[in-house]
C-alpha positions in Angstrom: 38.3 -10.3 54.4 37.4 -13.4 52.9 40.4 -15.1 52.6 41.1 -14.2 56.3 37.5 -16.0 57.0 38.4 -19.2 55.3 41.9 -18.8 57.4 39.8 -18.9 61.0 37.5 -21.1 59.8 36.2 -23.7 62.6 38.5 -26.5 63.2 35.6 -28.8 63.6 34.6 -27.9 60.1 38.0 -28.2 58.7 37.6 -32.0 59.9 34.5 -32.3 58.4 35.9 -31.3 55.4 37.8 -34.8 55.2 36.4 -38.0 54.6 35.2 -40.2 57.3 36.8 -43.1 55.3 40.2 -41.2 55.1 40.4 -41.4 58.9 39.7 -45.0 58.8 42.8 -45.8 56.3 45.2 -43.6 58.7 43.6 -45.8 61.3 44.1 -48.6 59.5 48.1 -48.1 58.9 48.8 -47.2 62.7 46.8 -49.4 63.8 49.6 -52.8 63.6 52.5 -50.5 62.6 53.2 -49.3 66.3 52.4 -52.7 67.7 54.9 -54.1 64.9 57.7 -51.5 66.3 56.9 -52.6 69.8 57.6 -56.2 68.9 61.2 -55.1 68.0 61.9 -53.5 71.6 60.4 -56.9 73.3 64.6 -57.6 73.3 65.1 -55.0 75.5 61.4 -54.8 77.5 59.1 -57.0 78.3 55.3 -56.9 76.6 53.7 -55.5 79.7 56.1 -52.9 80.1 55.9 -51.9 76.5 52.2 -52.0 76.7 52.2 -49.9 79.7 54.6 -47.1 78.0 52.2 -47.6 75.3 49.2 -46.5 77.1 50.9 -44.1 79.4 52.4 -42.3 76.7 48.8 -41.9 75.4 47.4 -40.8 78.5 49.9 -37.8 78.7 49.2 -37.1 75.1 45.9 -37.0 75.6 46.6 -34.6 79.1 48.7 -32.3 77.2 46.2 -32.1 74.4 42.8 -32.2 75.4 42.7 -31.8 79.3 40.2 -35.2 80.1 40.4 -34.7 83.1 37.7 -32.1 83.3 35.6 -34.4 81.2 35.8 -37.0 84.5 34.7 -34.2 86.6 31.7 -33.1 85.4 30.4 -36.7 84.3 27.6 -38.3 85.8 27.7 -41.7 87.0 26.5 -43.3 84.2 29.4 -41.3 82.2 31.8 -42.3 84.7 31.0 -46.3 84.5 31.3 -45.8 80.5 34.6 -44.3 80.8 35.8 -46.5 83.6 34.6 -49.4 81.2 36.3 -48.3 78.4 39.5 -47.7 80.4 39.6 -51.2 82.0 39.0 -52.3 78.1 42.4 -50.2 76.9 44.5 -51.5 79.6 43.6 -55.5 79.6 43.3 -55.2 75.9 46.4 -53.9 75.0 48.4 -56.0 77.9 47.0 -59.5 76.2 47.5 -57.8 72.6 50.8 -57.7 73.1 51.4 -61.0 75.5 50.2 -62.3 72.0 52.5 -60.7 69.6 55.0 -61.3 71.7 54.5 -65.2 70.6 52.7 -65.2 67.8 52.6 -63.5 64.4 51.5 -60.3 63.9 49.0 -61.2 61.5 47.6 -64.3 63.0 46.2 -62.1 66.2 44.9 -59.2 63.7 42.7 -62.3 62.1 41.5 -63.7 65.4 40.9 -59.8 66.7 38.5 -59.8 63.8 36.4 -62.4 65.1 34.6 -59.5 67.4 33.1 -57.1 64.9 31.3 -60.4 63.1 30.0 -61.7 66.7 29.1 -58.4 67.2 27.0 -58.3 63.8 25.4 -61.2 64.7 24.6 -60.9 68.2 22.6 -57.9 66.4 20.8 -59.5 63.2 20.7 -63.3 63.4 20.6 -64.2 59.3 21.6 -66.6 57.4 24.4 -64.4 56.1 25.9 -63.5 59.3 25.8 -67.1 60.2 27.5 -68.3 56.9 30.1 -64.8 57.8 31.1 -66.2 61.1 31.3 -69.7 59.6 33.6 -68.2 57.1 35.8 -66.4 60.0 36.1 -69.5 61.8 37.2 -71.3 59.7 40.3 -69.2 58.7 40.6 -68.7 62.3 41.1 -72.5 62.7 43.5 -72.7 59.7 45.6 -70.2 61.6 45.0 -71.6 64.8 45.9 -75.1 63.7 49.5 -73.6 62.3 50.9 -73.3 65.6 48.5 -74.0 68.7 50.8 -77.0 69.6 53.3 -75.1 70.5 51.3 -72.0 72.3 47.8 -72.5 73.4 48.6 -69.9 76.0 49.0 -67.1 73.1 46.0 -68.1 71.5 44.7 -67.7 74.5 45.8 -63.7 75.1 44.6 -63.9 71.1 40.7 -65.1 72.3 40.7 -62.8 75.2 42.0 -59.4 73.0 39.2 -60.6 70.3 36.7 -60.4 73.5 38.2 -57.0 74.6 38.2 -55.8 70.9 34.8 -56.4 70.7 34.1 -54.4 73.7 36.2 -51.5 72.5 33.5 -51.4 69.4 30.7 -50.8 71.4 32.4 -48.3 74.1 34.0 -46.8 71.2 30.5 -45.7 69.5 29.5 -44.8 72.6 31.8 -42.5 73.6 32.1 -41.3 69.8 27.6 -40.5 70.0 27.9 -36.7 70.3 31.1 -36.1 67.7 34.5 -35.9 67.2 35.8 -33.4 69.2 33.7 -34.8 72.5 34.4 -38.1 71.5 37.9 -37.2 71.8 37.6 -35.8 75.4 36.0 -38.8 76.6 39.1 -40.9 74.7 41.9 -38.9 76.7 39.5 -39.5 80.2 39.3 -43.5 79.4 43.3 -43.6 78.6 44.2 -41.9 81.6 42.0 -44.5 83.4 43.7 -47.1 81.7 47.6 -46.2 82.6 46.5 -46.3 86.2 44.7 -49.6 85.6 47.7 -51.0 83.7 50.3 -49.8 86.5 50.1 -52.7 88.7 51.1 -55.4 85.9 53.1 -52.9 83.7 55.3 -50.9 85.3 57.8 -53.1 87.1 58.7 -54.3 83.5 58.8 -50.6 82.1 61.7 -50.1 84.2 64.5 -50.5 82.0 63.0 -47.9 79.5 62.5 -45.4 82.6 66.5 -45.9 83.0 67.2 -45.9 79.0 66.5 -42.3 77.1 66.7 -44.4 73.7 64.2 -47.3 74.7 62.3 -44.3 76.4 61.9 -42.4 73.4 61.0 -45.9 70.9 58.4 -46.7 73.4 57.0 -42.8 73.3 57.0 -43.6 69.6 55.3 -46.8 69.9 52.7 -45.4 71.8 51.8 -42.3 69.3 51.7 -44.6 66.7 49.6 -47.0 68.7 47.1 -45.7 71.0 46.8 -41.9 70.1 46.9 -41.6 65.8 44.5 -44.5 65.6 42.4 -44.5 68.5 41.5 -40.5 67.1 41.1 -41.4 63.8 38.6 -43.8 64.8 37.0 -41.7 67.2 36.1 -38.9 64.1 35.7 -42.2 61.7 33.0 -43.6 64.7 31.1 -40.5 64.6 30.1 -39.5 61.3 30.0 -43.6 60.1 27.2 -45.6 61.0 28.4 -48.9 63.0 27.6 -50.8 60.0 30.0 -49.7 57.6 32.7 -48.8 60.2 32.3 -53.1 60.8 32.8 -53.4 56.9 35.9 -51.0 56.8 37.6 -53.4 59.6 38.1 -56.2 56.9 41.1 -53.8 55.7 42.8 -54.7 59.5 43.7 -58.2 58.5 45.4 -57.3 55.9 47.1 -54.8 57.0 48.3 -56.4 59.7 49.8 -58.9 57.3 51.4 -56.8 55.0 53.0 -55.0 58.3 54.1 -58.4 59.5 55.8 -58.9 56.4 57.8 -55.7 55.3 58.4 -54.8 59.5 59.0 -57.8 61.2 60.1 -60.1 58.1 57.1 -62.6 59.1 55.8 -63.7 55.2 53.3 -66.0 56.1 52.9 -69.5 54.9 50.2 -70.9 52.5 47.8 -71.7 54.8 48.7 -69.0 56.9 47.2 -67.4 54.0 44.2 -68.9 53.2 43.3 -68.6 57.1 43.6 -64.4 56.9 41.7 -64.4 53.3 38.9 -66.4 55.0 38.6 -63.8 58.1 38.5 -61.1 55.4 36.2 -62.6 53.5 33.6 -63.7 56.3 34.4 -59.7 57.8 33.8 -58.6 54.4 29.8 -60.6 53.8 28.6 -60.0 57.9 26.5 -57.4 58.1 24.8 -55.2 61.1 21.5 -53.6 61.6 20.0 -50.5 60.7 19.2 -49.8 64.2 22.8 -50.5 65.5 
């Protein structure tokens, strides 16, 4: 009788069982390796269309798994301008994320993304440290920046406005993470619905010749599970048993792993400098700090 116990045991206890820190790393790998498979089908579809298939694909995930949309009927309105936030987040966010990819390295917008946690940080707790962090971040970011903005000041741009969005995604992601995994998850699948209907408008003209293609179809299904439903989840159950703090810590892995993606997916080593730049991000990620409170 025992053993059958342990076999039933809770789900939500089985997750509990793991790590917080273990869903960040999962997070962590997904996280550039589906945008890095994207970039490879940008031959054959352009980035809206890909980022489009990319959310849509999570929205139906999410449908077939967790139902959301009973979460968006019984919220209350201020439930219902979080979600709707957080939707409009997912679907500009990812658009520019991949309008920036599409032009830049891979690396090079993870290290400008990472601008947001610090801001965040210090928007909270304005300290010398903070200070001398997003002095630190800036300055790689301009190393990076001053590789290549000649050439395309309108990708750094989609770069500066995915940063902003990222940012956003932090603070609607805690929120919607505040009452645990499992109804953090239901709120997730709600905003990602949102989002592919937000997205269809600039999206879906482009997704067309995957709609016509069952091989592109099923690479940008696969870009999307790798993109928008393994990491988003694993930092929902990462969001809710961390404290904001050391989830902000934890995102100086996301530079790096975007680079070593870069690198062994998409054959973009990056140069010296290029270097330097991503090591400075990490570093000034690495010494912020946030508040007790937050």
């Amino acid at each position: 009788m025992k053993s059958i116990g342990i076999g039933l045991e809770n789900p939500r206890a089985r997750i509990d069982a793991i790590p917080p820190h273990a869903f960040f790393v999962v997070s962590a790998i997904f996280h550039y390796l589906g945008p890095a498979f994207a970039v490879l089908l940008f031959q054959y579809v352009a980035a809206l269309g890909v980022a489009w298939l990319r959310i849509t694909t999570a929205a139906v995930a999410f449908a077939l798994w967790r139902r959301p949309w009973r979460v968006i009927a019984s919220a209350t309105k201020p439930q219902l301008m979080l979600l709707v936030a957080m939707g409009a987040i997912l679907a500009v966010m990812n658009s520019v994320f991949y309008l920036a990819i599409e032009r830049l390295p891979l690396a090079t917008v993870g290290a400008i993304e990472f601008l947001a946690p610090i801001g965040l940080a210090v928007a909270g707790l304005r300290d010398l440290r903070n200070v001398v962090a997003l002095a630190t971040a800036i300055g790689g970011v301009a190393l990076l920046t001053n590789v290549r903005f000649a050439g395309e000041p309108l990708a750094y741009l989609f770069a500066f406005v995915n940063c902003a969005l990222f940012a956003g995604y932090i603070v609607a992601g805690h929120a919607l993470a505040r009452d645990g995994g499992a109804s953090g998850i239901d709120r997730l699948g709600a905003a990602m619905l949102i989002a592919a209907i937000a997205a269809a408008p600039i999206g879906f003209r482009d997704a067309l010749p995957a709609l016509h293609d069952p091989r592109l179809l099923a690479a940008a299904i696969g870009v999307g599970i790798c993109s928008s439903v393994i990491p988003y989840v694993c930092d929902q159950l990462a969001m809710a048993r961390l404290p904001r703090s050391t989830f902000a810590l934890l995102l100086a892995l996301l530079p790096a792993t975007a680079s070593l993606v870069g690198a062994l997916v998409l054959r973009q080593v990056p140069a010296p400098v290029e270097i330097a730049g991503i090591a400075l991000v990490i570093g000034g990620v690495l010494l912020h700090r946030t508040s007790t409170a937050a």
